[in-house]
C-alpha positions in Angstrom: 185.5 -49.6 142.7 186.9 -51.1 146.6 189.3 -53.8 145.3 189.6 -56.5 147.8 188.2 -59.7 149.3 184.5 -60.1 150.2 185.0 -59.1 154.1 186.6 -55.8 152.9 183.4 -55.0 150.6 180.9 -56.0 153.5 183.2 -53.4 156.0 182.8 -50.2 153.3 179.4 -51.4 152.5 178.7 -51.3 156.6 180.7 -47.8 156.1 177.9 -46.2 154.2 175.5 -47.0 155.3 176.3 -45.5 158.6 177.2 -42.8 156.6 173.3 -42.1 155.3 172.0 -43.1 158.7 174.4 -40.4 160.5 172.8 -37.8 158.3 169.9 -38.4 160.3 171.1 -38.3 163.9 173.8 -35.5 163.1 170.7 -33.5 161.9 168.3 -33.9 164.4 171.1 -34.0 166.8 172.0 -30.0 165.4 168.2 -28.7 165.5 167.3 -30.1 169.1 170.5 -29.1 171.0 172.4 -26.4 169.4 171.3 -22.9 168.5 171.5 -23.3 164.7 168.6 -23.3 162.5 167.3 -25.2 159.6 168.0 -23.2 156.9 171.9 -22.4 158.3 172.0 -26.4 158.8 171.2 -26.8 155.5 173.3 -24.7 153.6 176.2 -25.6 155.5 175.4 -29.1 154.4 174.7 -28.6 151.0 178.3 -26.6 150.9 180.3 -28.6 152.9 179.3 -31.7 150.5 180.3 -30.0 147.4 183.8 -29.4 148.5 184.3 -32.8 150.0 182.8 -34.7 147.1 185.3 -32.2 145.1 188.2 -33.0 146.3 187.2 -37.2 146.1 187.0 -36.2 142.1 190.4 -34.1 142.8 191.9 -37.0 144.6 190.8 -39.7 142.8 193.0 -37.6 139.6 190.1 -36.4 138.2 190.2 -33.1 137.1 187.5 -30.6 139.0 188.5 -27.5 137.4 185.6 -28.3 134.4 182.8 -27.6 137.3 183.7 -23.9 136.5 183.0 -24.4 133.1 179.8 -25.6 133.5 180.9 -28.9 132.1 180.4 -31.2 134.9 178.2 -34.3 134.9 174.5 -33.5 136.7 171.8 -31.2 135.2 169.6 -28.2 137.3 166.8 -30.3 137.6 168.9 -33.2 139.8 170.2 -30.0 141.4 166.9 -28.5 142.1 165.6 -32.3 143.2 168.9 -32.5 145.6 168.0 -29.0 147.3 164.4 -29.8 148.1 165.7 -32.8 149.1 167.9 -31.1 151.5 165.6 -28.6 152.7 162.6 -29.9 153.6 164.8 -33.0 155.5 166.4 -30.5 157.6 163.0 -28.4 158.3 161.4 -32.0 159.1 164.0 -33.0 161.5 162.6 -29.4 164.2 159.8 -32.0 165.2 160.9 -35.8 164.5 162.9 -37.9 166.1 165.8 -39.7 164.3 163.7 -42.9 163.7 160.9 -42.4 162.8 162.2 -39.7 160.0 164.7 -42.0 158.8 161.5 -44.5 158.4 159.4 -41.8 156.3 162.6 -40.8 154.3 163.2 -44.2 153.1 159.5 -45.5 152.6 158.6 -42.2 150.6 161.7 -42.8 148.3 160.7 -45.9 147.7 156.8 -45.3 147.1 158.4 -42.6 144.7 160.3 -44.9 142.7 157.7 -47.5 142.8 155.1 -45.5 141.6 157.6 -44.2 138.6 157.8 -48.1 137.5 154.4 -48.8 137.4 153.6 -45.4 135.2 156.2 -46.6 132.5 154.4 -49.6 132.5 156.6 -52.3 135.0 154.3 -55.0 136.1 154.5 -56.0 139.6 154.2 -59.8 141.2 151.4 -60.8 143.4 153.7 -60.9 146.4 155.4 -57.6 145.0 151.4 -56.2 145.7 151.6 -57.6 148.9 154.8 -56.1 149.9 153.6 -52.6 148.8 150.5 -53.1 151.0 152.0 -53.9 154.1 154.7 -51.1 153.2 152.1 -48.4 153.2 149.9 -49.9 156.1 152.9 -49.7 158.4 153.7 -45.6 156.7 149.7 -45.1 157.8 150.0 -46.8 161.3 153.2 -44.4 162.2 151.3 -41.4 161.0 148.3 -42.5 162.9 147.4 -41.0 166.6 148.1 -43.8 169.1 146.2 -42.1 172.4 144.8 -45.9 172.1 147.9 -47.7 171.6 149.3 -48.8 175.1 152.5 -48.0 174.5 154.4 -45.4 176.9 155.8 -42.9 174.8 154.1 -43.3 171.8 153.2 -40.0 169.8 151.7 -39.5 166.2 154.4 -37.8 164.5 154.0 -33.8 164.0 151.8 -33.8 161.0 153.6 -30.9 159.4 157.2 -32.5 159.8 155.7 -35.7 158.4 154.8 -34.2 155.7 157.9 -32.4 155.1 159.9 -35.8 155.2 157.7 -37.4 153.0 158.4 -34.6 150.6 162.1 -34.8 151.5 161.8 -38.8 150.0 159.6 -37.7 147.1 162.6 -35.3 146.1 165.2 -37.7 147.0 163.5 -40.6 144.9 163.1 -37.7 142.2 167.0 -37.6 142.2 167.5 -40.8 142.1 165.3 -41.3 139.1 166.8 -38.5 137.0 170.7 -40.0 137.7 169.9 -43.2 137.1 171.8 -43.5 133.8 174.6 -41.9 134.9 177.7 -43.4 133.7 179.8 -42.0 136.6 177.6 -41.0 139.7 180.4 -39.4 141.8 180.6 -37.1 139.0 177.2 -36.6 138.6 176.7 -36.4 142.6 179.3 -33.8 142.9 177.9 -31.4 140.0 174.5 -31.2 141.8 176.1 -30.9 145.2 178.1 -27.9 143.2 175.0 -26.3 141.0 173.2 -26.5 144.7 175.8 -23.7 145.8 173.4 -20.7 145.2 170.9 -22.2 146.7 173.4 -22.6 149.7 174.3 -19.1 149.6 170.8 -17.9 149.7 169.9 -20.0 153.1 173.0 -19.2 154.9 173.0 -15.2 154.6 170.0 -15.0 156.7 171.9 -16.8 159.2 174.8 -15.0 159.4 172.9 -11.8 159.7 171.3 -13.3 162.7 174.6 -15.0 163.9 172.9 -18.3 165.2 175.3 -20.4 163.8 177.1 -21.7 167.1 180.3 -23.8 167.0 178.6 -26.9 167.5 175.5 -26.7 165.2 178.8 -25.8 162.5 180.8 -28.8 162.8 177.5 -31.1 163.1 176.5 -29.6 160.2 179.3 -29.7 158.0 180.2 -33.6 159.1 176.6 -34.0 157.8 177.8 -32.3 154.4 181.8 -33.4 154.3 181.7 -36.6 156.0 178.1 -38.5 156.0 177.4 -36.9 152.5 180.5 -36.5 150.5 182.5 -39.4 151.6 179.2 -41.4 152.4 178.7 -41.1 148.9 181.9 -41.7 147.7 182.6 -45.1 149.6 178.5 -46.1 148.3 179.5 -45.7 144.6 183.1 -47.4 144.9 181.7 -50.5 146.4 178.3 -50.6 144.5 179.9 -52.2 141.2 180.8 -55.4 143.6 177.4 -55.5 144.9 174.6 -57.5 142.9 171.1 -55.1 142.2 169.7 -57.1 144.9 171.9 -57.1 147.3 172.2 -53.0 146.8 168.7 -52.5 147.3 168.5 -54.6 150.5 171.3 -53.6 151.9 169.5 -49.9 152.1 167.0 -51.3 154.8 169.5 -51.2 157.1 170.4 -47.3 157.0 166.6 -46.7 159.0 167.6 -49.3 161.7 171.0 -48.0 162.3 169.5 -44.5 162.2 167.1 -45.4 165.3 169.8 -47.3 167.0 171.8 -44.1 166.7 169.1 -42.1 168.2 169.1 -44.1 171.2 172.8 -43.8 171.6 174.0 -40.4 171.1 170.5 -38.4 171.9 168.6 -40.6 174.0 165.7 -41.2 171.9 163.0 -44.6 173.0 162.5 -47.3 170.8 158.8 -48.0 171.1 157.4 -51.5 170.5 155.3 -49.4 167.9 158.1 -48.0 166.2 159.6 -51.5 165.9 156.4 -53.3 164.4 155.7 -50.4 161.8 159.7 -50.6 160.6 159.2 -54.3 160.3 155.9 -53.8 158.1 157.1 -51.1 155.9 160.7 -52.1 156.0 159.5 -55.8 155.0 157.1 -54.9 152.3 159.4 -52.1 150.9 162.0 -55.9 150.7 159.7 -58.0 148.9 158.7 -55.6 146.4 162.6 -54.5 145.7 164.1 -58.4 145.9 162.0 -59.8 143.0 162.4 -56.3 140.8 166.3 -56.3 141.1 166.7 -59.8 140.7 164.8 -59.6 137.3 
């Protein structure tokens, strides 16, 4: 856990979540101006991550040498959730922009854990109902064509990079659900990120046979996996024990915000007044189903 006063737990918390949002630029950023491909960018991730969150356990005087052993925290399955997690973000990210992926990823990792609760039976408010229909009416309205929306610069997403982010939250909110009762989730984290290796391997020898990994695609890719992974991870879970359920969950809505204003920024991307009004609606319902759930 950060030890400190409340301004130093609001700076780390502000530190990761620029960390998840960066994951969204850097990748997008990687796929639309370098030479490197999807499957190199993921890899590269997916290996970069496991050494970084590695040496956090190594740092942190926790022994790492049991990972060889096959005696880390984690299972295959939060491994196998992690890699298609992985994947089908980076494929996703060849036709979205940094917003409006970040959007799906979080509102299909939400639906995912929703719709988990309500199959082991959690019962839901009327304004929780509410939140979850004007969640999935904004999800519908960014996937919709707009050729009748007068808006300049406003495109239905690709339908088959939708669709792969969607599946990229599905996984995601897979993960999460199958770590959730882990007693030490940097340890947990960093045995998937490990047991993900082959994976890694697999996806990155095609590449190198090809050699289209360029400089620049490299480092983007591995500050995805090292820095806004591994150590994005690291900072979430040693401030998360000062941080009240609720305040966790809402804190979250910020990493799509920061991920469009990041866009703009560094690649230039619009923010469309239709971008803004579906983040508030899904965004805003996605907050009034989580805020009553955590609190109780």
């Amino acid at each position: 856990m950060i030890a400190g006063d409340r301004p130093r737990i609001i700076g780390w918390t502000v530190v990761a979540m620029i960390a998840f949002a960066a994951n969204s630029v850097l990748c997008r950023w990687a796929l639309d101006r370098t030479a490197i491909d999807p499957a190199a960018f993921t890899g590269i991730r997916l290996a970069a991550g496991a050494v970084m969150l590695w040496l956090c356990l190594r740092t942190g005087r926790r022994t790492g040498g049991d990972v060889w052993r096959g005696s880390w925290p984690g299972s295959w399955a939060g491994a196998a959730a992690l890699s298609a997690y992985a994947a089908a973000f980076s494929f996703a990210y060849v036709g979205l922009p940094a917003a409006s992926g970040a959007l799906l990823l979080f509102g299909a990792v939400q639906v995912t854990m929703i719709a988990a609760g309500l199959i082991r039976g959690e019962r839901l408010r009327p304004l929780q109902w509410l939140g979850i229909a004007l969640a999935a009416g904004g999800l519908v309205a960014l996937l919709a064509p707009k050729t009748q929306i007068p808006d300049q610069g406003a495109q239905a997403p690709d339908p088959v990079a939708a669709a792969l982010m969607l599946a990229s939250g599905a996984a995601w909110g897979a993960y999460s659900l199958i770590g959730r009762r882990s007693r030490d989730p940097l340890a947990t984290t960093a045995g998937n990120f490990m047991r993900s290796l082959p994976l890694a391997v697999l996806l990155l020898v095609p590449a190198l046979l090809r050699m289209e990994i360029d400089p620049q695609g490299l480092a983007l890719a591995v500050a995805s996996g090292a820095l806004a992974s591994g150590l994005g991870y690291a900072v979430w879970y040693a401030v998360l024990p000062a941080l009240g359920a609720a305040q966790a969950a809402s804190v979250q809505l910020s990493v799509p915000v920061i991920a469009a204003l990041g866009g703009t920024v560094l690649l230039g991307e619009a923010i469309t007044w239709h971008l803004v009004v579906v983040s508030v609606a899904v965004l805003g319902g996605i907050a009034l189903v989580i805020r009553p759930a955590a609190r109780g």
